[in-house]
VOBA-1610 file (N, C-alpha, C; in pm, whole numbers, padded with zeros to 5 digits, always signed):
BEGIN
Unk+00083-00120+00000Unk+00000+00000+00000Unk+00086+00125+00000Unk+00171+00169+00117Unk+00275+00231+00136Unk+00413+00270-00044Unk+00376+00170-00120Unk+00508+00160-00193Unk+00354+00231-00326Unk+00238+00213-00324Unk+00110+00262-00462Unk+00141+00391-00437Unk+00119+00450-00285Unk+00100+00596-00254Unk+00221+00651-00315Unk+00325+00575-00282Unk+00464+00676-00332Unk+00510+00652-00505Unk+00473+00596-00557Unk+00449+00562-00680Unk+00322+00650-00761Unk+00263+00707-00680Unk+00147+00798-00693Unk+00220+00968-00701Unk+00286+00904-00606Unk+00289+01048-00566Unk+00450+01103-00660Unk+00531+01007-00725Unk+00638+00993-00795Unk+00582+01093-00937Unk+00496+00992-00973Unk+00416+00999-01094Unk+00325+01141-01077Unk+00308+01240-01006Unk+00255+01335-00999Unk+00383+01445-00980Unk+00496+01448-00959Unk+00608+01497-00959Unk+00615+01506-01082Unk+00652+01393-01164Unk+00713+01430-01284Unk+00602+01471-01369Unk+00499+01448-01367Unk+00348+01535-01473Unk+00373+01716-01448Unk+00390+01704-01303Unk+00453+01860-01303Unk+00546+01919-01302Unk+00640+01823-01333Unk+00742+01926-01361Unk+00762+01954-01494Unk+00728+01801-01586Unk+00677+01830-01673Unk+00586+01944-01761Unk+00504+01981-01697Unk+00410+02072-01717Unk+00487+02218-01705Unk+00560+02244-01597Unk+00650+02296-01571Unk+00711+02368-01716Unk+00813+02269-01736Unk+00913+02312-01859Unk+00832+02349-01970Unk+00706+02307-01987Unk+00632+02348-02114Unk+00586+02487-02132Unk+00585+02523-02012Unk+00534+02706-01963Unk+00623+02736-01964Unk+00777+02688-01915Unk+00857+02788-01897Unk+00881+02850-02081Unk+00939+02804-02164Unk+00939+02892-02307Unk+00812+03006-02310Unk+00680+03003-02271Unk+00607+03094-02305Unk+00636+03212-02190Unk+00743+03207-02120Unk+00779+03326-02012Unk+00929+03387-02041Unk+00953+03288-02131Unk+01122+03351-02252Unk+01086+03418-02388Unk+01015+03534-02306Unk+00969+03619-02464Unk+01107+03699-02468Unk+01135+03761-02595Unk+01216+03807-02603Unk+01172+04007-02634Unk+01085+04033-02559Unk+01001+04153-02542Unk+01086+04290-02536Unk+01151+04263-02424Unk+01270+04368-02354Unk+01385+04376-02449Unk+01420+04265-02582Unk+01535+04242-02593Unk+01480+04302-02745Unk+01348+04285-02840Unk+01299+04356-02965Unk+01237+04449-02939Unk+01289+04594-02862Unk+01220+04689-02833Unk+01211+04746-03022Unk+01090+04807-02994Unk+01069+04906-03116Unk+01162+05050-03142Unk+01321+05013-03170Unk+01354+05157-03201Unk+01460+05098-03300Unk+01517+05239-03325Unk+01636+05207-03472Unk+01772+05216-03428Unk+01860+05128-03437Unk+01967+05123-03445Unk+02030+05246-03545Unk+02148+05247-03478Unk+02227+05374-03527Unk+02319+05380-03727Unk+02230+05473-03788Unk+02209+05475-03912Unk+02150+05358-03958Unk+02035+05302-03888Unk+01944+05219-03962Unk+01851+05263-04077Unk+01830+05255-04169Unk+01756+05279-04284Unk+01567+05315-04188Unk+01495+05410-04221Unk+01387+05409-04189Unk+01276+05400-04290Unk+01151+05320-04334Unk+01060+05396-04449Unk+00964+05482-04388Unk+00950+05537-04302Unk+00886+05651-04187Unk+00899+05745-04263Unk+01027+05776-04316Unk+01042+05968-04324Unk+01102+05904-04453Unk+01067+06071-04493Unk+01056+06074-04659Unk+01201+06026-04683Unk+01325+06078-04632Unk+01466+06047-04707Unk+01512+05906-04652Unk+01408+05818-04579Unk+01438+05714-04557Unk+01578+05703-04424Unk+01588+05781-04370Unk+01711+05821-04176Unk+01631+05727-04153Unk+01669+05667-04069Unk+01618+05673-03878Unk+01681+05784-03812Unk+01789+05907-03850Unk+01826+05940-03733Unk+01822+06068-03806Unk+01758+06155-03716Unk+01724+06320-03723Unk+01841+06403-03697Unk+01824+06529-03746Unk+01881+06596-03731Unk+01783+06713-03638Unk+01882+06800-03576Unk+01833+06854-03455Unk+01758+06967-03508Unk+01624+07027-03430Unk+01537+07151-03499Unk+01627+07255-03514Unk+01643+07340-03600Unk+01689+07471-03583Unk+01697+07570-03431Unk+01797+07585-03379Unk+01790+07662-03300Unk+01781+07577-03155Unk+01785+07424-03160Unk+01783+07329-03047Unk+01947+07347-03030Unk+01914+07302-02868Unk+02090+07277-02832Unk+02049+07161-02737Unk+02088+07046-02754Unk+02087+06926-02598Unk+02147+06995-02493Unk+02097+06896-02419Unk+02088+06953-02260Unk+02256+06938-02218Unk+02332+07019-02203Unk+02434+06986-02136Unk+02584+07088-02252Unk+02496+07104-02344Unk+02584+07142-02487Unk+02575+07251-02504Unk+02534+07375-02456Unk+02543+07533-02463Unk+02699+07546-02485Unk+02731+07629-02545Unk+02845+07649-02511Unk+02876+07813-02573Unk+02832+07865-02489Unk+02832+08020-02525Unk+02916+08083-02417Unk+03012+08073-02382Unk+03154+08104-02333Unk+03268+08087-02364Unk+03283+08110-02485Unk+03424+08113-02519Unk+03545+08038-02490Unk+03588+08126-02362Unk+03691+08110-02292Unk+03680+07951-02204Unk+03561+07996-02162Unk+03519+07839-02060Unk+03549+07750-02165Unk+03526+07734-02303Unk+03526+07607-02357Unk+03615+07603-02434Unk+03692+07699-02477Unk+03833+07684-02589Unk+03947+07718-02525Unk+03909+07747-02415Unk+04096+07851-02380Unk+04122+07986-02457Unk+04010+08029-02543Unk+04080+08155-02644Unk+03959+08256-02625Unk+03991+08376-02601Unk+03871+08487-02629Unk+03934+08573-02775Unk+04038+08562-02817Unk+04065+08633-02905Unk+04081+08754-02953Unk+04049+08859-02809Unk+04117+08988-02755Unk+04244+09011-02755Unk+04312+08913-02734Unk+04476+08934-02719Unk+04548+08892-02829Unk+04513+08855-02886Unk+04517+08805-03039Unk+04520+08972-03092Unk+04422+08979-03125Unk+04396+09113-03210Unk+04460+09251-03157Unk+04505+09261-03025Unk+04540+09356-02941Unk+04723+09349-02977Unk+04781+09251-02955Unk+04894+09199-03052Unk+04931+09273-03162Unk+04838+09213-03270Unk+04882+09272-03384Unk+04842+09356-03380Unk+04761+09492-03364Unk+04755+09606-03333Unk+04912+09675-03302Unk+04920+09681-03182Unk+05028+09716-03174Unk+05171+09705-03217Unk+05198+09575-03273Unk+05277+09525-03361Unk+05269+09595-03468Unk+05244+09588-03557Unk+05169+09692-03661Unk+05201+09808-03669Unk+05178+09887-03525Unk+05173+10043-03515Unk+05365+10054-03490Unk+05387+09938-03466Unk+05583+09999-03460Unk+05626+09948-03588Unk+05591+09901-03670Unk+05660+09897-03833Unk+05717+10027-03849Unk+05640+10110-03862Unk+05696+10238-03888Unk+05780+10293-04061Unk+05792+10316-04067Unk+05879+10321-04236Unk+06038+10358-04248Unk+06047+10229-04164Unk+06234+10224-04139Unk+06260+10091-04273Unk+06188+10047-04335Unk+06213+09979-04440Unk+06243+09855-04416Unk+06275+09799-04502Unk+06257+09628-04514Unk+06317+09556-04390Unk+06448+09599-04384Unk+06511+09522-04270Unk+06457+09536-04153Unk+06394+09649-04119Unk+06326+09629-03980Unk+06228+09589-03969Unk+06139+09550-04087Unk+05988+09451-04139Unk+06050+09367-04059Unk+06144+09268-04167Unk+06239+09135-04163Unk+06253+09147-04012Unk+06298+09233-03932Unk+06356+09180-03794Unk+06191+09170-03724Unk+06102+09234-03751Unk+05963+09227-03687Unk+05903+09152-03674Unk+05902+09105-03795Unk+05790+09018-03850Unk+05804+08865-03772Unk+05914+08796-03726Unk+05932+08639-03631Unk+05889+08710-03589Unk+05919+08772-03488Unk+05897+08829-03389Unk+05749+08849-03325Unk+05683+08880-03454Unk+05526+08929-03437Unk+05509+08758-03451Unk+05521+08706-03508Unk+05432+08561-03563Unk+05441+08487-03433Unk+05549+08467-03324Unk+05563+08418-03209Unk+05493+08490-03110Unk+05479+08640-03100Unk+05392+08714-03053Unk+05231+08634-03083Unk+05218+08637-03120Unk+05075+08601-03202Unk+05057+08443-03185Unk+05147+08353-03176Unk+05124+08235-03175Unk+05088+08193-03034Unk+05138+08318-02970Unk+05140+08323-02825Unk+05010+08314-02778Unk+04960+08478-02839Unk+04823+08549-02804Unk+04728+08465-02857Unk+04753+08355-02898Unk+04600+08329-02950Unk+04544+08271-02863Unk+04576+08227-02750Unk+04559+08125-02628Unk+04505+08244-02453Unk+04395+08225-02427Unk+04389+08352-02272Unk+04452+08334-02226Unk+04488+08442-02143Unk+04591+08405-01999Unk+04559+08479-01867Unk+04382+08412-01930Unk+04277+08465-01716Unk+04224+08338-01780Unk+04161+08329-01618Unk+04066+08174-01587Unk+03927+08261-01639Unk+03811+08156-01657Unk+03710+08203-01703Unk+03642+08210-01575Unk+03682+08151-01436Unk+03618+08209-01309Unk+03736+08238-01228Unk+03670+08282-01100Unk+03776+08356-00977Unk+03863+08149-00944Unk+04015+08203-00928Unk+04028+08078-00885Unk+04087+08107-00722Unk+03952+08017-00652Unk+03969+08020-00509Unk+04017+07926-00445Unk+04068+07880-00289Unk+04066+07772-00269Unk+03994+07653-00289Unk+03885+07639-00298Unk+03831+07553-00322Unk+03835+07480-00463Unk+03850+07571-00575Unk+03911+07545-00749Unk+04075+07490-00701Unk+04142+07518-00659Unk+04280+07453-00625Unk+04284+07348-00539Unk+04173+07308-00440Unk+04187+07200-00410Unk+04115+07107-00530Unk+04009+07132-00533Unk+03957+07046-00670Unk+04016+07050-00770Unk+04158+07142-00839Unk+04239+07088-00930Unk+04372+06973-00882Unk+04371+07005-00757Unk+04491+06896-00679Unk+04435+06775-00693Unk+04298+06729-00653Unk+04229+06613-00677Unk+04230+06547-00785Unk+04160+06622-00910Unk+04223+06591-01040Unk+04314+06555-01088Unk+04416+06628-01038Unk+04543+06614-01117Unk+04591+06513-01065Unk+04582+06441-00964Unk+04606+06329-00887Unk+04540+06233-00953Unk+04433+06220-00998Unk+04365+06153-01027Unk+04425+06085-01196Unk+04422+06234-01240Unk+04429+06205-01413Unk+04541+06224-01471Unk+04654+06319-01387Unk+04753+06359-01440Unk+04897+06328-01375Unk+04884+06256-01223Unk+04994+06202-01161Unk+05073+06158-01222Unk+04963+06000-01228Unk+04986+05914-01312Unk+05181+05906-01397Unk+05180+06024-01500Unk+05250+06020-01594Unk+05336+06198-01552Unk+05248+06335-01520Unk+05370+06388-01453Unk+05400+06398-01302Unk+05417+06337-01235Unk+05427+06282-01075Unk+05365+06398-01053Unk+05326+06392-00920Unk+05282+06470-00791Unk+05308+06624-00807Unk+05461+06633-00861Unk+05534+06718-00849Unk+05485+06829-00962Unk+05499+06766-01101Unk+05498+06824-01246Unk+05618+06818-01318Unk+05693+06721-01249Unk+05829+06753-01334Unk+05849+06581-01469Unk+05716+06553-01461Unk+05730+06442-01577Unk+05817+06304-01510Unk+05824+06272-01398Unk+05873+06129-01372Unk+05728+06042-01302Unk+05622+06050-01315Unk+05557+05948-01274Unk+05555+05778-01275Unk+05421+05771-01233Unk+05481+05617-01241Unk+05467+05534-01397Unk+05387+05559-01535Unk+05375+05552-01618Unk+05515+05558-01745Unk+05590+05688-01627Unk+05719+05706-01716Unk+05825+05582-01645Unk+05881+05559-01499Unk+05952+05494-01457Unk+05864+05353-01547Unk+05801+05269-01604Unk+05825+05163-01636Unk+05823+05196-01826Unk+05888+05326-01804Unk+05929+05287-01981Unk+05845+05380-02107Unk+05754+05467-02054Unk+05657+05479-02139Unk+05706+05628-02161Unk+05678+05711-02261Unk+05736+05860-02306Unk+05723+05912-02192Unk+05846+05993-02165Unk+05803+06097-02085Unk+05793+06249-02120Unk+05643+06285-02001Unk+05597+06444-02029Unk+05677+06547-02028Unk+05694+06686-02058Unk+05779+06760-02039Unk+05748+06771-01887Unk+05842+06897-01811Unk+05874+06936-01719Unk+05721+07037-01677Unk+05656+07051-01651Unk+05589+07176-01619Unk+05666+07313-01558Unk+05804+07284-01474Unk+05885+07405-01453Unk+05997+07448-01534Unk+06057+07314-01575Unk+06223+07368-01675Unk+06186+07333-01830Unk+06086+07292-01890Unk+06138+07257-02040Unk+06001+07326-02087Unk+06079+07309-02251Unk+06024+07425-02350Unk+05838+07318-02395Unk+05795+07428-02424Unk+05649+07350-02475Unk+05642+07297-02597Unk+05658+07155-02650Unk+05632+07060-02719Unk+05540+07137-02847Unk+05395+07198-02797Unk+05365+07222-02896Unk+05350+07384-03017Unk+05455+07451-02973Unk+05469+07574-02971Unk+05641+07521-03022Unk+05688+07448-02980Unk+05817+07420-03067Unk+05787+07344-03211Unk+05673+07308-03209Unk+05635+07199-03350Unk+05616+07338-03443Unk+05570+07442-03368Unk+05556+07586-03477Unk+05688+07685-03477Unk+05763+07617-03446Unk+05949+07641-03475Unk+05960+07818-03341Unk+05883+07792-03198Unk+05886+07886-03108Unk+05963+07818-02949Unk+05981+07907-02906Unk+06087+07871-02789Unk+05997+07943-02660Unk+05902+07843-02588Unk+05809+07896-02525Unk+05825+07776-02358Unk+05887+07839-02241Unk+05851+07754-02127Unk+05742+07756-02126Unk+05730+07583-02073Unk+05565+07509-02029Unk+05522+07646-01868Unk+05622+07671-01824Unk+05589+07773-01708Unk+05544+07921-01749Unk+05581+07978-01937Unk+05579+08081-01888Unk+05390+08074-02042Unk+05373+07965-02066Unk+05278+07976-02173Unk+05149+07946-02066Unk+05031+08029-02198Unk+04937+08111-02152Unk+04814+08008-02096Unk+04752+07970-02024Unk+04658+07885-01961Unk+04591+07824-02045Unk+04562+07928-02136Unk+04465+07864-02280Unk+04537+07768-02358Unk+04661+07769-02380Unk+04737+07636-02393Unk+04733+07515-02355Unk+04730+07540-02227Unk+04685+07426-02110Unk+04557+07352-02173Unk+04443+07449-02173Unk+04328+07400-02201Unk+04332+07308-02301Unk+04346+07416-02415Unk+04364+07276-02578Unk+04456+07200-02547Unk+04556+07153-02486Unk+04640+07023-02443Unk+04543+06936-02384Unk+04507+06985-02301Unk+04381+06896-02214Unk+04288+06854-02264Unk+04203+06921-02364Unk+04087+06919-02420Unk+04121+06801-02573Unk+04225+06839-02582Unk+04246+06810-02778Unk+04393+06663-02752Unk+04445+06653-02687Unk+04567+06600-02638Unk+04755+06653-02730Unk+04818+06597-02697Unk+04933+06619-02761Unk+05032+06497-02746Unk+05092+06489-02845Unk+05193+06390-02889Unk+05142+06257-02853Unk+05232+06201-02742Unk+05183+06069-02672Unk+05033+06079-02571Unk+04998+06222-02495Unk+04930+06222-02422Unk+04780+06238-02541Unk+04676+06218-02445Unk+04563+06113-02528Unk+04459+06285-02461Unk+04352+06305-02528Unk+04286+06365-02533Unk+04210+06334-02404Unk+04124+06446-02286Unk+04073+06416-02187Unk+03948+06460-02180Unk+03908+06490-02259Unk+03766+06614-02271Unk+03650+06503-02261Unk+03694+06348-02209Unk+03565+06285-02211Unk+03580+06223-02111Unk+03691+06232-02020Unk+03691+06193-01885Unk+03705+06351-01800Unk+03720+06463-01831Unk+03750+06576-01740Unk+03612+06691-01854Unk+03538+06717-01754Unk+03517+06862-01809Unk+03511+06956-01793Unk+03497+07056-01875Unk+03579+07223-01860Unk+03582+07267-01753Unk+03499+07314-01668Unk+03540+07329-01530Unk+03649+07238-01451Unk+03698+07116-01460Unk+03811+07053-01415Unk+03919+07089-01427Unk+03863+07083-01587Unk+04024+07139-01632Unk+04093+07268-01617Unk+03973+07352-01595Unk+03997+07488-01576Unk+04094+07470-01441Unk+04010+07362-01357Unk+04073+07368-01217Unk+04197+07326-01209Unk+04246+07208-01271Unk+04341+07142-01325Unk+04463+07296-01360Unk+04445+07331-01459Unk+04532+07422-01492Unk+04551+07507-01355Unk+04476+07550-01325Unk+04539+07631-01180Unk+04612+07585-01066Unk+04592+07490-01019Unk+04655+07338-00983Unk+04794+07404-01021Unk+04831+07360-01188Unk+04950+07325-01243Unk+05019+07455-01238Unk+04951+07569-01233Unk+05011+07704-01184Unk+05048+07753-01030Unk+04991+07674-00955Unk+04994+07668-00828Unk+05150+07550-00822Unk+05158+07441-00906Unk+05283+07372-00883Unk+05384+07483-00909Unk+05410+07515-01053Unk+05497+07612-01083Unk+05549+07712-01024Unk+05458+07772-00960Unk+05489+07925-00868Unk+05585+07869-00734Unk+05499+07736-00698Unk+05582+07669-00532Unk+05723+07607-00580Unk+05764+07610-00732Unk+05913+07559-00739Unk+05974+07621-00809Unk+05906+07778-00857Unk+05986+07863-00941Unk+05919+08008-00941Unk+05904+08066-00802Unk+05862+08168-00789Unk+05955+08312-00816Unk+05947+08383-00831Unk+05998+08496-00807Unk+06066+08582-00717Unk+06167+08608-00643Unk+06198+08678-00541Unk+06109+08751-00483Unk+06072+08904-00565Unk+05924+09004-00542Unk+05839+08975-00502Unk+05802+08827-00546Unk+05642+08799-00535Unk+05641+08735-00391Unk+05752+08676-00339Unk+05784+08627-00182Unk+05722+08716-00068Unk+05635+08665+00009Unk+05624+08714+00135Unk+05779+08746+00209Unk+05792+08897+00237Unk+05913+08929+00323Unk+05964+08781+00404Unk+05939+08742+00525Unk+06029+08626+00539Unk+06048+08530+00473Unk+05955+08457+00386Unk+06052+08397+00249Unk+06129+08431+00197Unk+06102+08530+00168Unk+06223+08620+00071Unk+06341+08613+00173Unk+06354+08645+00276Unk+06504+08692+00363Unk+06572+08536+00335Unk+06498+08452+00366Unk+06530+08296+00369Unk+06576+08216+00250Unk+06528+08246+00175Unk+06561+08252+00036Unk+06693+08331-00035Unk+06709+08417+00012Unk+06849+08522-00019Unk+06953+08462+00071Unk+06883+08463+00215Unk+07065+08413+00300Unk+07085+08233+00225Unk+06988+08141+00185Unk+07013+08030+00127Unk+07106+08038-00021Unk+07077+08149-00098Unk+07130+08186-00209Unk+07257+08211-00191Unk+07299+08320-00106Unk+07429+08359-00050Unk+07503+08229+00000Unk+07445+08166+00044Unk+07526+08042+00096Unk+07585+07955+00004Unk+07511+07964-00106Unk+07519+07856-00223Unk+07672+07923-00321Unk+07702+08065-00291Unk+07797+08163-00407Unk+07942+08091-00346
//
């Protein structure tokens, strides 16, 4: 009797589980996975030229894409540019060719200079210098150490190394045959390095944005000044400390 019941009850197990697996396919729709939309440059017969993919209304901007600041988003206002050759210009004067000839490098490095700002597009406060220290830790250690002088850890196992941010000439201002320290070129430089990349270094404008970098650059002006400041610009007891260290060194 004992051995019918469990033989009963065997045989009602497997009818359902049976039953089971036959439902399960009608709960593997593939619903979520054939949503109704178009893959990117999919052919459409919807619209007359046959897209799937629109172009934006006249006068739309996406959310996040304004970019009606200049400076905030290129590094260049193009005031100093034009202010340049202005004055450049006004000392030609009509001393004749040879003093064109001596002008004229002269102006083109001028100018290659100015095309780049050299103000932040906001006040930079403590709080923009700690949030460029963060950054730069973050994105830019890496490859020019802590410091800015190009030995990170990226370079110690072999890989190009960055210029100096305090002693060497700027990479891309020498490719335009100019002799420009990374310390003494204009912030807006900074920016398009950051934004656009250079040589070995890789473009960042999709891991950092403009406000970072803005911060970033001040950061890297804040390194510069703490390892290559100026006598003048020294608070009086720096300065005394600084001179009797100098004297010591003659």
């Amino acid at each position: 009797m004992a051995d019918a019941k469990r033989n009963t009850w065997m045989r009602r197990v497997r009818v359902g589980g049976q039953a089971l697996c036959l439902l399960l396919p009608l709960a593997c729709q593939q619903q979520m996975g054939e949503q109704p939309y178009y893959r990117p440059l999919e052919p459409s017969t919807f619209f007359p030229d046959g897209r799937s993919a629109r172009l934006l209304l006249p006068g739309t901007v996406a959310q996040g894409q304004l970019r009606d600041d200049p400076l905030l988003f290129t590094g260049k206002d193009g005031t100093r540019r034009r202010a340049v050759l202005a004055v450049s210009l006004l000392g030609f004067g009509a001393d004749g060719p040879l003093a064109v000839a001596t002008v004229v490098p002269a102006l083109f490095e001028k100018m290659a200079v100015a095309d780049y700002a050299t103000i932040f597009p906001f006040p930079v406060t403590a709080e923009v210098l700690e949030r460029g220290q963060q950054r730069f830790t973050i994105f830019c250690a890496v490859c020019h150490d802590s410091t800015g002088n190009g030995n990170g850890k990226i370079v110690q196992r072999g890989y190009t190394r960055p210029p100096s941010y305090i002693t060497d000439y700027s990479r891309g201002f020498e490719r335009r045959g100019y002799k420009v320290l990374l310390r003494d070129a204009p912030v807006g430089y900074y920016f398009e390095v950051v934004s656009k990349g250079m040589g070995a270094m890789s473009d960042y404008s999709a891991q950092v944005p403009p406000r970072d970098r803005w911060a970033i650059i001040a950061y890297i002006r804040a390194l510069q000044f703490s390892q290559h400041a100026p006598l003048d610009r020294l608070p009086p007891k720096v300065k005394e400390e600084a001179l009797k260290e100098l004297e010591g060194t003659r």
